[in-house]
LUMPA-589929 format. One record per residue (C-alpha): x, y, z; residue in one letter. Coordinates in steps of 0.001 Angstrom, whole numbers, plus 500000, padded with zeros to 6 digits. Example, Ala and Ser with C-alpha at 12.3 -4.5 7.8 and 13.67 -1.06 7.14 Angstrom:
2
512300495500507800a
513670498940507140s
***
This chain:
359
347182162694679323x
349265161175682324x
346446157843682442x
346284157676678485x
349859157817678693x
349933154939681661x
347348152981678969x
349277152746676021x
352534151844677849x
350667149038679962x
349217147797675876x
352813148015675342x
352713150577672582x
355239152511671078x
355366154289674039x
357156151395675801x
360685152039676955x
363234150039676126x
366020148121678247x
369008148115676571x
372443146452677832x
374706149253678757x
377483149610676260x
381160148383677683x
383330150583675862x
386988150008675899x
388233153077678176x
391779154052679219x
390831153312682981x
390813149319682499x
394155149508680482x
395967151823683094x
394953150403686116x
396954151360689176x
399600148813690193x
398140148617693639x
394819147894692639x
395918145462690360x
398306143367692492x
395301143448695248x
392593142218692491x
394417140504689954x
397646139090691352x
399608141377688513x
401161144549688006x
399992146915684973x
403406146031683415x
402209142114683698x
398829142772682605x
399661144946679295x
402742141633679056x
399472138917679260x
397052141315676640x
400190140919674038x
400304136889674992x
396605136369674765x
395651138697672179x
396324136398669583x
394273133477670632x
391417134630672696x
388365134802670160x
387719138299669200x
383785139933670506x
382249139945667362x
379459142340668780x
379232146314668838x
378391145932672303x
380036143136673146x
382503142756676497x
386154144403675536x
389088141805675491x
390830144007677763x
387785143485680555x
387560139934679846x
391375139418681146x
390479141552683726x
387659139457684740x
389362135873684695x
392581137371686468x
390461138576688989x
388595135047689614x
392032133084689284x
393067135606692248x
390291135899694254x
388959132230694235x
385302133873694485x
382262132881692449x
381324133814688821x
378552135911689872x
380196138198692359x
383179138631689867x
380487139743687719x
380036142931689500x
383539143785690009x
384721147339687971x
381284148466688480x
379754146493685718x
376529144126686241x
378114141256683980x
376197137820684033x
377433134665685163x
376554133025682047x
378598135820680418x
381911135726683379x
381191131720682740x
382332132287679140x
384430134700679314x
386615132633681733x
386896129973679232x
388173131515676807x
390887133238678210x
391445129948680335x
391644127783676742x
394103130832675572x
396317130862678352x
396285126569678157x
397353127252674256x
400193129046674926x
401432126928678110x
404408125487676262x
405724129147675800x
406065129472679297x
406353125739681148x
409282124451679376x
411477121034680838x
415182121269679837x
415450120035676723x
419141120301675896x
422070119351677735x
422801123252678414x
419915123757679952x
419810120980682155x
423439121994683240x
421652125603684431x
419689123606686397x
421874122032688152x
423948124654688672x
420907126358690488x
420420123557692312x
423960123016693424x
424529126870694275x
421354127304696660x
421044123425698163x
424781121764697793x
423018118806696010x
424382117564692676x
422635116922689324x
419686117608690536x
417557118764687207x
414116119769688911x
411965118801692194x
408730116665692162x
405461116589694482x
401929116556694133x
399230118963695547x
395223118146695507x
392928120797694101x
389619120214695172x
386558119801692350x
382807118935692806x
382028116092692413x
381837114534688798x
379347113082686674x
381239110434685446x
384316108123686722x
383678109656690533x
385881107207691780x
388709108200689601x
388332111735691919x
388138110428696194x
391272111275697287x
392295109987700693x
391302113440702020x
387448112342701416x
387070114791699054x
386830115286695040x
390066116279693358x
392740116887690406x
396217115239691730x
398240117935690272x
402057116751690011x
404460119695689753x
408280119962688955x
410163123081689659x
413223123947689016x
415852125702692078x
414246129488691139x
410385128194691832x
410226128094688088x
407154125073687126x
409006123034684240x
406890120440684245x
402728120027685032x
400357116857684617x
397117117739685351x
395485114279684031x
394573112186686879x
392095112258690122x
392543112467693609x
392148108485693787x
396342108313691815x
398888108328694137x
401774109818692856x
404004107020691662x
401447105627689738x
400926109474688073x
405263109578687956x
404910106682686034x
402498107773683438x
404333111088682834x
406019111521679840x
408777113384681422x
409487110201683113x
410227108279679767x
412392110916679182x
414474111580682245x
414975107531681920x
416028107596678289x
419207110456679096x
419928108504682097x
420453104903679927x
422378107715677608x
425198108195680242x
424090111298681424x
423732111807685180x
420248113991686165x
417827113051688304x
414700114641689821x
413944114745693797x
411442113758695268x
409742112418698628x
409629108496700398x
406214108156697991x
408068108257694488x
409954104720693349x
413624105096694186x
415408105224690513x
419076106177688992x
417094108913687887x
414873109959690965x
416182110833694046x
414418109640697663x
414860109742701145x
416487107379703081x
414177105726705679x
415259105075709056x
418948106737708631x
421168106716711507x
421947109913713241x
426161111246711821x
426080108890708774x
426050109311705298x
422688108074705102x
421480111211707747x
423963113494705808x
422396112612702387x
418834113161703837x
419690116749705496x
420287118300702014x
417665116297699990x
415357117493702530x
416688121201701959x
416489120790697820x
413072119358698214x
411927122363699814x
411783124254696981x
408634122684695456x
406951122567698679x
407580126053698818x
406849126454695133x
403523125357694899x
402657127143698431x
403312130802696433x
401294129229693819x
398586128579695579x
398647131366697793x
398923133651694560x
395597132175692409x
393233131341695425x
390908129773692904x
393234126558693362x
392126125535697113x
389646128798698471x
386569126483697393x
386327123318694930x
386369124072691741x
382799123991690039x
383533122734686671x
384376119419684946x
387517117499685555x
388470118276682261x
387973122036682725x
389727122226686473x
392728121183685028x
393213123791682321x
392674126505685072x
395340124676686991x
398007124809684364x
396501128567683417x
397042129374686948x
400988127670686453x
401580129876683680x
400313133224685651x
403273131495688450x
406070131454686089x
404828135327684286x
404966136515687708x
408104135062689146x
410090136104685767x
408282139992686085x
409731139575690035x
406259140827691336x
406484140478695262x
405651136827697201x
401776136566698167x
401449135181701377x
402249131476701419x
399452128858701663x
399815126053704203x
399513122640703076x
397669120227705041x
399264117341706122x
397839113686705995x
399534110782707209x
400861108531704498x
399273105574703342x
401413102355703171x
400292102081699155x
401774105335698702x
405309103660699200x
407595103041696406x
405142100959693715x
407116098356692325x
406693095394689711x
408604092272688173x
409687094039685557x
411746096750687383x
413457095499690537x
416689096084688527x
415962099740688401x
415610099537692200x
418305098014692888x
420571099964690288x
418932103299691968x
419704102386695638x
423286101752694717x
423596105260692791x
421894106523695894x
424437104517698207x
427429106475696309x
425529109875696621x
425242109612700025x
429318109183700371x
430079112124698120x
428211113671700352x
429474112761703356x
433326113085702503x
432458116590700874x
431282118286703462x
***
């Protein structure tokens, strides 16, 4: 009986067993995850992760399938890889589940596209005058610096190389990369992303392509007084704020510098707890397109902002590397606006003396 048996099942007769895909069932164990499992895994707290289910629920495509992989798993899944920074395949296996990476692939992109959909929920720039007086406030309270409506810098996330426009991606590092550029407000807060141009933009040329820009301009030429901060390698405007090179020691100029350099650290320090919360952003270069890197950068800015208003605790900080400036990162200029140069010195010039005689 035991070689007829062997036979049939080698003919592959009835007899033949069959290997079916284990059935992912919904259970009570992946919604009540333990906080400290969660925060280690994740980079969220159960209250967080029950907040982002509600958020996401709505726009992640439903699993259509009796057997299909539970919504609840597949947040659990692209958390995990924003947090960890590891590869599809390994997250695959987390939660005891042999998932494929063709299947972690997807499920990533979905709830990546989901969390992209609802970014303007959650990264919002001050669109009223009440707002932007907040702001300020903020600013003025923790770095004694006035007007000040949100801090600017850029940070590199590394990609693989692209198929097309490689150029577009060679950063001065000598790698492949999205130029993020990032504006927080004085709480670490991300009001403003622009995730649309390679490592080969510096990042006046990306400031100048921003929309924000047009806008910050435009309520300037209104008669109100905001302006953003920023480093020696953004154009010196009424309406953005820059060091002054060169300054001599117990002067205005050297006064004015001490606190923009204090108010400017809050984005450095900003996108270091953003970074060192969703690993994914510098751990290894992103394999994906250009196009698809970028949404997981602003998905990752959302997760920043969720986590700082749920006041889950600081991950440790990444480090920044630093690379010496090139001389065509300086101010980029053109025929057309010297005036706003020289307008923006002078409204820097006065700065400097309320400074000075307020101290």
């Amino acid at each position: 009986m035991n070689t007829l048996l062997k036979i049939q099942l080698l003919r592959g007769s009835t007899y033949k067993e069959k290997i079916a895909r284990p059935h992912l069932k919904d259970l009570s164990n992946c919604i009540n995850l333990p906080d400290a499992y969660l925060l280690k895994a994740c980079g969220v707290n159960r209250f967080l992760f029950h907040k982002l289910l509600r958020i996401l629920e709505p726009v992640v495509p439903k699993t259509q399938r009796s057997n299909g992989i539970p919504f609840t798993l597949k947040v659990l899944l692209t958390l995990s890889f924003l947090n960890s920074g590891s590869h599809q395949k390994s997250i695959g296996k987390d939660f005891g589940l042999n998932i494929s990476q063709k299947s972690v692939s997807r499920i990533i992109k979905y709830v990546i596209e989901g969390l992209n959909m609802v970014l303007n929920n959650w990264i919002c720039f001050p669109s009223s005058v009440m707002l932007r007086d907040e702001i300020k406030e903020g600013f003025y309270r923790r770095y004694h610096f006035p007007e000040t409506i949100g801090c600017i810098n850029g940070t590199y996330v590394e990609i693989v190389c692209p198929r097309d426009d490689e150029e577009a991606f060679y950063d001065k590092n000598g790698q492949y990369s999205i130029h993020a550029q990032i504006i927080c407000d004085a709480e670490l807060r991300i009001i403003a992303i622009c995730c649309r141009f390679g490592g080969a933009a510096n990042n006046a040329y990306i400031w100048n392509r921003m929309n924000i820009k047009t806008f910050i301009e435009d309520i300037n030429r209104q008669g109100e007084t905001s302006w953003i901060v920023g480093d020696f390698k953004y154009p010196q405007r009424a309406w953005l704020m820059t060091p002054i090179l060169h300054a001599t020691q117990d002067t205005p100029e050297s006064q004015y510098n001490h606190f923009h350099s204090h108010t400017k650290s809050c984005i450095e320090k900003c996108i270091s707890r953003l970074k060192g919360q969703w690993q994914c952003l510098h751990k290894r270069p992103l394999h994906y397109t250009p196009q698809r890197a970028a949404k997981i950068i602003n998905a990752c800015a959302v997760l920043h902002n969720l986590c700082l208003k749920a006041g889950l605790p600081e991950p440790t900080p990444y480090i920044e590397k630093e690379f010496a400036p090139l001389i065509s990162e300086m101010t980029e200029m053109s025929d057309d606006n010297i005036n706003d140069l020289y307008i923006g010195l002078e409204v820097r010039r006065q700065l400097a003396e309320k400074i000075y005689y307020s101290v």
